[in-house]
C-alpha positions as CSV (number, residue, x, y, z in Angstrom):
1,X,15.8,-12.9,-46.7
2,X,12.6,-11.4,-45.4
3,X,10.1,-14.2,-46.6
4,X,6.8,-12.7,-45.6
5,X,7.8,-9.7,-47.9
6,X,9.1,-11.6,-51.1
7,X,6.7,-11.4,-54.4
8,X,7.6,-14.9,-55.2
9,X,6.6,-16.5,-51.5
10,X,3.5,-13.7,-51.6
11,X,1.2,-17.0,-50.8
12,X,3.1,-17.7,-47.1
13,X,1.9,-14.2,-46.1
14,X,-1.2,-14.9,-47.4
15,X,-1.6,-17.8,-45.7
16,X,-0.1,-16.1,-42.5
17,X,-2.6,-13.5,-42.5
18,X,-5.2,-16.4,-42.4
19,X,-5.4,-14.8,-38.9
20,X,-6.3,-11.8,-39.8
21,X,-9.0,-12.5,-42.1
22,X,-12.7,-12.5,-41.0
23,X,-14.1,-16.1,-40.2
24,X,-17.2,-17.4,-41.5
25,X,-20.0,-15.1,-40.4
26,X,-21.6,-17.1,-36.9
27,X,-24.9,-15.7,-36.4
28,X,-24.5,-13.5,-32.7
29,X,-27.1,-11.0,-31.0
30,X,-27.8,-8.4,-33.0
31,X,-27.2,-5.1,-32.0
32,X,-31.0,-3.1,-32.5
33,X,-32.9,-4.0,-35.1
34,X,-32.6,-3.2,-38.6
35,X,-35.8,-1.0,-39.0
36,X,-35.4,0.3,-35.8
37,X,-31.7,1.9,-36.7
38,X,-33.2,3.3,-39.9
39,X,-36.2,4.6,-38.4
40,X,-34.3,6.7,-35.4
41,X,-31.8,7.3,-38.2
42,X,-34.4,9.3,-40.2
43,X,-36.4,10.7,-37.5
44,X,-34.9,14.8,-38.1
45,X,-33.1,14.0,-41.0
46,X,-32.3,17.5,-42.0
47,X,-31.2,18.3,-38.9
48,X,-29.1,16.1,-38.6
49,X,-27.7,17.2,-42.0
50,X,-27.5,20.4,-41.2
51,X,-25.6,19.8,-38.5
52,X,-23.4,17.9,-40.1
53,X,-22.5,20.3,-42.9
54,X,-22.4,23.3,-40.8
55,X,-25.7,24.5,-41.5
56,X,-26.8,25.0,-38.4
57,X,-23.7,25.8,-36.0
58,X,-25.0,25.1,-32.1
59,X,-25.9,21.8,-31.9
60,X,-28.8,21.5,-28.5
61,X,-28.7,19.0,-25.6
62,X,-31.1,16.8,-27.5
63,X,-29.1,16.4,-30.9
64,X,-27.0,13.9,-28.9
65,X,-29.8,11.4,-29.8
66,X,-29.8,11.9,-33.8
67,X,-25.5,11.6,-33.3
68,X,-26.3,8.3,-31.0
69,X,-28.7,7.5,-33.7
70,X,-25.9,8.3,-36.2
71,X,-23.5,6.3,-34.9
72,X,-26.1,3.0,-34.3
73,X,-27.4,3.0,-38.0
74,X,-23.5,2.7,-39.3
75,X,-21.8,1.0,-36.6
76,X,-24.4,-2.0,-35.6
77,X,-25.4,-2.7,-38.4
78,X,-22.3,-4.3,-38.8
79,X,-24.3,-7.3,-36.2
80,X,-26.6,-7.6,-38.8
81,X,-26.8,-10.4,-41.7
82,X,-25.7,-8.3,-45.0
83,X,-24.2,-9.4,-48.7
84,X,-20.7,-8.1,-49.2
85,X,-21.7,-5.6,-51.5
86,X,-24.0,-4.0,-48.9
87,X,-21.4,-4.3,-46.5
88,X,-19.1,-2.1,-49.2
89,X,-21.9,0.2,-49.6
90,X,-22.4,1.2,-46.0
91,X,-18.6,1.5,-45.4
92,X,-18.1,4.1,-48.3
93,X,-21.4,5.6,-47.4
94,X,-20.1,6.3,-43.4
95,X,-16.4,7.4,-44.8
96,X,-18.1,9.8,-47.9
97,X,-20.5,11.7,-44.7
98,X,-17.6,12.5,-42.3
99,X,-15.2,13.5,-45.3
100,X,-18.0,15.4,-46.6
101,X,-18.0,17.0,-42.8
102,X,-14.3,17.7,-42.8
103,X,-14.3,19.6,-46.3
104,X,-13.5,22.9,-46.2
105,X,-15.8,24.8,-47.7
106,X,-15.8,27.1,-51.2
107,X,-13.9,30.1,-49.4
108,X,-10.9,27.3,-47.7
109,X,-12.7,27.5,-44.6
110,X,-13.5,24.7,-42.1
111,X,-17.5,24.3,-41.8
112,X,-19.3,25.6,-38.4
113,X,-19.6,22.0,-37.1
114,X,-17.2,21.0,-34.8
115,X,-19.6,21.1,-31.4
116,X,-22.0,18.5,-32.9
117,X,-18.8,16.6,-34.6
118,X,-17.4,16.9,-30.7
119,X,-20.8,15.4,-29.2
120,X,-20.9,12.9,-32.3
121,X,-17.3,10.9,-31.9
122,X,-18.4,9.6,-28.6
123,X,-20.8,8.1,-29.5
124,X,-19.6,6.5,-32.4
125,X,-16.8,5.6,-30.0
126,X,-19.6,3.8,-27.9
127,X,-21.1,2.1,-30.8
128,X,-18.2,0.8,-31.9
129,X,-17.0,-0.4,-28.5
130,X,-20.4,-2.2,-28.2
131,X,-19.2,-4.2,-31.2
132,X,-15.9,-5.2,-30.5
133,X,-17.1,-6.1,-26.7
134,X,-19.0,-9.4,-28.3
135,X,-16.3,-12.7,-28.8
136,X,-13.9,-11.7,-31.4
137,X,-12.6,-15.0,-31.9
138,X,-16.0,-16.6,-32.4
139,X,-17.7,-13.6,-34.4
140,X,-14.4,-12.2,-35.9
141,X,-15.9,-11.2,-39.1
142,X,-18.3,-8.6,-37.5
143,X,-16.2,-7.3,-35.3
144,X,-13.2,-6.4,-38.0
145,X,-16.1,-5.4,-40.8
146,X,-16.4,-2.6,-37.6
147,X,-13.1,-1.9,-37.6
148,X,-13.0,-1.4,-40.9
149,X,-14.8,1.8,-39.7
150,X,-12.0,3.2,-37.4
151,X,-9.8,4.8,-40.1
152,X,-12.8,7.4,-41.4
153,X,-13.6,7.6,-37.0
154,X,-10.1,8.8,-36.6
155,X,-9.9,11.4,-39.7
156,X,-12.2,13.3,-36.9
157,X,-9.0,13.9,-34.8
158,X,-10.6,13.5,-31.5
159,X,-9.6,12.5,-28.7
160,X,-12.0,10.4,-28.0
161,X,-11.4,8.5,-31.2
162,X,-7.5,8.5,-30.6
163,X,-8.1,7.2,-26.7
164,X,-10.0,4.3,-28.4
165,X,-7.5,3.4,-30.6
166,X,-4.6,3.4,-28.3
167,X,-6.4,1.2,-26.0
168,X,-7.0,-1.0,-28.9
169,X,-3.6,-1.1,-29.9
170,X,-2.5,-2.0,-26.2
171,X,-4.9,-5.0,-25.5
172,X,-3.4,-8.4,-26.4
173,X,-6.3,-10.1,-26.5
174,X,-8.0,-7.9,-29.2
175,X,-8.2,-9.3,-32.6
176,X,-5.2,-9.2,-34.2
177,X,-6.9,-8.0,-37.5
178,X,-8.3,-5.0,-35.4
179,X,-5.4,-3.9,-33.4
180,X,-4.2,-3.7,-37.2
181,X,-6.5,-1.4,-38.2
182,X,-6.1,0.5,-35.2
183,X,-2.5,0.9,-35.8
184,X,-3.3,1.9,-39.3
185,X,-6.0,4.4,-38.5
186,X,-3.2,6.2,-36.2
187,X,-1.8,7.8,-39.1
188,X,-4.4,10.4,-38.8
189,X,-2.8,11.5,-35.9
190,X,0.7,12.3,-37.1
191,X,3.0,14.2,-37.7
192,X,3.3,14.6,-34.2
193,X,4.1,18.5,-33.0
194,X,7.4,19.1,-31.9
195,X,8.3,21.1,-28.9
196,X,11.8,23.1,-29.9
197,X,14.7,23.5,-26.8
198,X,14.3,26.8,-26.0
199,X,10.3,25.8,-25.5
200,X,8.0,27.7,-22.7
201,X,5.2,25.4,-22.2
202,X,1.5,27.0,-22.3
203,X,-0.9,25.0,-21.2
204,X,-2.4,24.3,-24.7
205,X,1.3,23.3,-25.9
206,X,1.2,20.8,-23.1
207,X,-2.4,19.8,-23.8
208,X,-0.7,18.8,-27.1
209,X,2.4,17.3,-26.4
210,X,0.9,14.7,-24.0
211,X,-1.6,14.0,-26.8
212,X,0.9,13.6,-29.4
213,X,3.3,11.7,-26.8
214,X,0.1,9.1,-26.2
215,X,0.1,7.8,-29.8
216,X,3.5,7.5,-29.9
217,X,3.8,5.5,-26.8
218,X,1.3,3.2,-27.7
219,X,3.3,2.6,-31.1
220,X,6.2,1.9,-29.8
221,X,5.2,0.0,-27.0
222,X,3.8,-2.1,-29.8
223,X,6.6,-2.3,-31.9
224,X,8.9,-3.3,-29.2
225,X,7.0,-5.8,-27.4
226,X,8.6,-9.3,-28.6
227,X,6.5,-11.5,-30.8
228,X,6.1,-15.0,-29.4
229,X,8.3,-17.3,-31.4
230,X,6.9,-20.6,-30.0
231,X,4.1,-23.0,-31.5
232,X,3.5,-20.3,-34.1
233,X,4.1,-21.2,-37.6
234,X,5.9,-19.5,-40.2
235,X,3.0,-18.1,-41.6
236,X,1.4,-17.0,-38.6
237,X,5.2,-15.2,-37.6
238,X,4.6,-13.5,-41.1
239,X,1.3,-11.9,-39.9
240,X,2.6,-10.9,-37.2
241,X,6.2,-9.0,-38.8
242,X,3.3,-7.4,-41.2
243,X,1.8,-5.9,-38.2
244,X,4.5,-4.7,-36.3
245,X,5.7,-3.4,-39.8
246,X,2.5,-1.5,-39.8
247,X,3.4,0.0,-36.4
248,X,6.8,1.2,-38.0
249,X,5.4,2.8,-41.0
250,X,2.6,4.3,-38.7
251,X,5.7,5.9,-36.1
252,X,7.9,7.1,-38.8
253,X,5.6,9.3,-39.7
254,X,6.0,11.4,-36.5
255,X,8.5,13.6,-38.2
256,X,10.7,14.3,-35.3
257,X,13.1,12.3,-32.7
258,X,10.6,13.1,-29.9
259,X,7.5,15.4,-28.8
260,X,10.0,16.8,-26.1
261,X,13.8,16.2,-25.3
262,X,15.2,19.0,-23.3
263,X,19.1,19.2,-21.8
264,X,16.9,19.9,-18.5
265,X,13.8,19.8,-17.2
266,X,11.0,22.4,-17.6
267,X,8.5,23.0,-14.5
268,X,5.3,22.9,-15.9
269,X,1.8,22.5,-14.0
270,X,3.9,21.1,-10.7
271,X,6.1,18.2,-13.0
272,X,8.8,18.0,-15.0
273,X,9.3,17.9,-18.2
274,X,12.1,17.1,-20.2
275,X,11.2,13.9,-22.8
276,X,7.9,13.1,-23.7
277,X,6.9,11.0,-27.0
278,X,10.3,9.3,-27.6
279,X,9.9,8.3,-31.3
280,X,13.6,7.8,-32.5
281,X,15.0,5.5,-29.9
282,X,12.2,2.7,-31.2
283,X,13.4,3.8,-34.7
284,X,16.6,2.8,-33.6
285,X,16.2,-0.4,-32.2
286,X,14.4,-1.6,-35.6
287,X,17.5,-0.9,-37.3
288,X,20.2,-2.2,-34.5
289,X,20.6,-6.1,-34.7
290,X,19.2,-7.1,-31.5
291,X,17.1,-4.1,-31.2
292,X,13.7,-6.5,-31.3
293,X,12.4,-9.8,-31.0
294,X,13.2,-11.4,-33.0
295,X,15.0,-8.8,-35.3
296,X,13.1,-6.9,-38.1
297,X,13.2,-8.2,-41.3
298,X,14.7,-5.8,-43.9
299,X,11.4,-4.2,-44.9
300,X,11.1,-3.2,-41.9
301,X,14.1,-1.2,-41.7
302,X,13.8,0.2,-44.9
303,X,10.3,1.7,-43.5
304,X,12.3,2.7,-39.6
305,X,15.4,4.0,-41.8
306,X,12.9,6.4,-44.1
307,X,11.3,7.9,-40.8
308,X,14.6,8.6,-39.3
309,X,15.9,10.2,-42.3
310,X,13.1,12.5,-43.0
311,X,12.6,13.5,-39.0
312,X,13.5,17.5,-38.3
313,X,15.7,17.6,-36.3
314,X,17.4,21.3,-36.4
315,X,15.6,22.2,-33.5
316,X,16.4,19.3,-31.2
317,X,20.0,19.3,-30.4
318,X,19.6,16.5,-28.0
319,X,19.5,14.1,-30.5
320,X,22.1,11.9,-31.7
321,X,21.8,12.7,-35.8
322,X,25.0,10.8,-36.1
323,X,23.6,7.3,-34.3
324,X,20.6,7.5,-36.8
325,X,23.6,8.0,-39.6
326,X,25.4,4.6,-39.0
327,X,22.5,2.7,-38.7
328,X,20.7,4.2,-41.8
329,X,24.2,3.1,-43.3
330,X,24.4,-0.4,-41.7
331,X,20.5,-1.0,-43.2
332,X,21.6,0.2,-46.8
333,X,24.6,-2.4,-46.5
334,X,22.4,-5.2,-45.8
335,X,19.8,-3.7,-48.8
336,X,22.4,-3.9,-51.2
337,X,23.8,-7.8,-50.0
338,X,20.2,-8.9,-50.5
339,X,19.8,-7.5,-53.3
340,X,23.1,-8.7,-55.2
341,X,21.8,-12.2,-53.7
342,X,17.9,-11.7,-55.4
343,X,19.6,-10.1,-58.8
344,X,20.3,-13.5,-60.4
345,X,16.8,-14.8,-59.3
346,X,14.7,-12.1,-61.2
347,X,16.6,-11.5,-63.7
348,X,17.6,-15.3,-64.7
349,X,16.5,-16.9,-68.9
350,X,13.1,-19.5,-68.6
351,X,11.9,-21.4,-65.5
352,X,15.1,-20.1,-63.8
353,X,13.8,-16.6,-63.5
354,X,11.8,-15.4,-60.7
355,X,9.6,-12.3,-58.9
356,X,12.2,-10.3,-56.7
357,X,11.8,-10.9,-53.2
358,X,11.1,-7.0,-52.4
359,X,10.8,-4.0,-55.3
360,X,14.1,-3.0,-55.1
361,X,14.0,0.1,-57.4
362,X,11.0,1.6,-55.6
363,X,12.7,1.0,-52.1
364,X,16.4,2.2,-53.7
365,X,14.5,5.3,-54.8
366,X,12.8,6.0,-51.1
367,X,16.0,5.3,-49.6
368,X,18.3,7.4,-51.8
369,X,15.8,10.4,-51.3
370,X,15.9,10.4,-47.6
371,X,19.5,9.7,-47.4
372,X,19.6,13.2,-49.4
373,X,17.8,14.6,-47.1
374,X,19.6,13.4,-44.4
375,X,22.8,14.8,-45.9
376,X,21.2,18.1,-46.8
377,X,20.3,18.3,-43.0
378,X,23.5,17.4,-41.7
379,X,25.5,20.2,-44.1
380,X,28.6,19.5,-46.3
381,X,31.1,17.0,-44.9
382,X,29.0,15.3,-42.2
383,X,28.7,12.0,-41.7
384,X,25.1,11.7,-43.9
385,X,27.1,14.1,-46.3
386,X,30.0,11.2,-46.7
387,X,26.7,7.9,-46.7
388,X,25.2,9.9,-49.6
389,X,28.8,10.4,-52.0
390,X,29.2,6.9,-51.6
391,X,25.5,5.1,-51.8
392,X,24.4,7.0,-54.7
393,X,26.2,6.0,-57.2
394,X,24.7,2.1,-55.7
395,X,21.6,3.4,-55.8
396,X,21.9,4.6,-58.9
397,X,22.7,1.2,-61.0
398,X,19.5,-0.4,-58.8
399,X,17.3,2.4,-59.9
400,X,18.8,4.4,-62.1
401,X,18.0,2.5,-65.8
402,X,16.5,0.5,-67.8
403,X,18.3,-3.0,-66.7
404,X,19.4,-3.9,-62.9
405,X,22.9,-3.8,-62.8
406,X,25.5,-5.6,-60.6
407,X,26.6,-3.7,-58.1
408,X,30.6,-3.4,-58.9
409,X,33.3,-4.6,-56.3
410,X,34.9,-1.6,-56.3
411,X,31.8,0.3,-55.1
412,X,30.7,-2.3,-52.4
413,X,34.7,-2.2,-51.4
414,X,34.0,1.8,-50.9
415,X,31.1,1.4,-49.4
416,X,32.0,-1.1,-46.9
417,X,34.9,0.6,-46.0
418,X,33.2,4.0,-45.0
419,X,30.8,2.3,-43.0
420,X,33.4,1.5,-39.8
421,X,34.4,5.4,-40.1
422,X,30.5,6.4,-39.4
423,X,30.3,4.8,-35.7
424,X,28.6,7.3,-33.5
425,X,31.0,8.1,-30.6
426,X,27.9,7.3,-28.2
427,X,25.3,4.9,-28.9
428,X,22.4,7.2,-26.6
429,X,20.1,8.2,-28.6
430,X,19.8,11.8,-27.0
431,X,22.9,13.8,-24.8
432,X,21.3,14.1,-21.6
433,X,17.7,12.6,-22.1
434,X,17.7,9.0,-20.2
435,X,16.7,6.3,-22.3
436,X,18.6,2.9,-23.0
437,X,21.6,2.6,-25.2
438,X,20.9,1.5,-29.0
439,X,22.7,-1.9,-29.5
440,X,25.4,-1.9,-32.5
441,X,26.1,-5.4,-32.1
């Protein structure tokens, strides 16, 4: 049962993410001075402004100082001593300005801003890099009250910004708490674009799919790298399932099985190119038993089988829909043996009855609307087809009324026996593309 997800044991995660939370604030160097960021802050105020909203368009060489300036008066003043309401304050103060940036304006059009937006995300890239440089273990609350930041950095969508956060997300020895942010802020970046098979690169399609095909490796990279099991305790292990659950909601948002998977290689700016961006074989492994170490707890397989299900996939017939198909199926099985094993907990008379481990109607609902979907995709008769006529009615007495109902013998019986008839032929995840075998046992 996955502990670090269960209502009633909501305390061990809390516990767990111990490591997450900022520590006592430990007086460090300062970065500037407190009226010194507010003074080069103000100096041109309405230029700044301007630029900002689009008022004025071209940006000169010497507006990089009031972005620099920009960037300081948010960013470092994270160093400095402030109560946690200020601390609030400044956070939605630096998410309102960019959002306000990004609106479109009264016509639906985007504002004239994007060269001074361009010059401004590196340097708030460099400000927040000067931050995060100090010792995170020994200043840990500054450094993730920064991070904090990175989401409303990355709804800039600039490269700049995304480069930070994949190296972020790669570095071990980055605080935990801030590689989770970084994860989370990635989101910005998806739905990845995906390249159909009958694709002739351009150099800006190329631009893009190596962009989109970063973020993704860095995800799954993540994902996949095996949590160290020893001298951590249970709680800690929590944490860290939460995170790479992060990582999995983040990556099923990607919308497709890959950036790029071709039958054969397209020659493109003197190199190949035939798979970029993999997201579906990481997908995979979530769901497969000894896809990961150690294995993913059912939440997150219910967030890998979701992304899977909703991917597009009619254009990429490389992919192995019917792989994706068992597994989802496999996932649901164990969803509805956890479930029938929880039933009796939360729905027992007095001190017997407890808080569900997971909320099973919301997650029956996700899961039953995807696996339409998925059968709407796949066409009448196809293997999702067959997973749907025999989960919904499941789903249905999980979800479907006022009470939670026993799942009946007869159904389980059903369901069980379909699920040997959905075996993939092949356990690749793509016909010709190389990458390693999803394990089904």
């Amino acid at each position: 049962m996955p502990f670090f997800l269960s209502f009633r044991r909501s305390w061990i995660v809390l516990a767990g993410l111990a490591l997450l939370a900022p520590a006592p604030f430990i007086h460090a160097q300062q970065l500037g001075t407190k009226d010194g960021l507010l003074k080069a802050f103000n100096d041109n105020d309405k230029r700044r402004r301007d630029l900002l909203s689009g008022e004025l368009e071209k940006p000169e060489k010497g507006d990089a100082k009031l972005a620099e300036a920009f960037a300081q008066r948010y960013i470092w003043m994270t160093t400095h001593r402030m109560e946690p309401n200020e601390l609030q304050k400044l956070h939605a103060e630096f998410d309102n300005v960019l959002a306000s940036a990004l609106e479109l304006t009264f016509d639906k059009k985007k504002k004239k801003n994007s060269e001074f937006l361009d010059m401004l995300a590196p340097k708030l890239v460099e400000a927040m890099e000067a931050v995060l440089e100090r010792d995170q273990a020994k200043d840990a609350a500054t450094v993730v009250n920064a991070a904090l930041m990175l989401r409303s950095m990355a709804k800039l969508k600039r490269d700049v910004v995304g480069d930070l956060l994949v190296r972020l997300i790669a570095n071990p020895k980055v605080h935990d708490s801030v590689r989770l942010y970084a994860i989370k802020s990635l989101t910005e970046y998806m739905p990845i674009t995906s390249l159909p098979d009958d694709v002739e690169l351009t150099a800006g399609m190329a631009a893009k799919m190596r962009k989109d095909a970063k973020y993704v490796d860095a995800l799954a990279k993540f994902i996949e790298t095996p949590i160290p099991a020893d001298g951590v305790r249970g709680d800690q292990l929590a944490a860290k399932h939460f995170i790479r659950r992060e990582g999995i909601i983040v990556l099923a948002q990607a919308g497709a099985p890959a950036v790029l998977a071709l039958k054969k290689p397209v020659k493109f700016d003197k190199k190949d190119n035939q798979a970029e961006g993999l997201v579906a074989p990481t997908l995979l492994k979530v769901l497969a038993p000894k896809g990961l170490e150690p294995p993913a707890k059912l939440q997150e397989k219910i967030e890998a089988a979701v992304g899977l299900a909703s991917m597009k996939t009619s254009h990429m017939s490389e992919y192995n829909q019917d792989l994706a198909t068992y597994l989802i199926g496999q996932t649901i099985s164990e969803f509805i043996s956890e479930y029938s094993v929880d039933l009796p907990n939360f729905t027992g008379i007095g001190a017997a009855k407890r808080l569900p481990y997971i909320a099973w109607r919301t997650e029956s609902k996700r899961l039953e609307a995807e696996v339409v979907r998925l059968a709407k995709n796949g066409g009448k008769g196809s293997n999702a087809d067959r997973l749907l006529g025999k989960s919904a009615p499941i789903f249905a007495r999980i979800s479907g009324g006022k009470d939670y109902l026993t799942i009946q013998n007869d159904q389980r019986i059903e369901f069980n026996t379909l699920l040997p008839t959905l075996m993939p032929k092949s356990n690749d995840v793509f016909k010709t593309v190389k990458a390693a075998p999803i394990p089904l046992d």
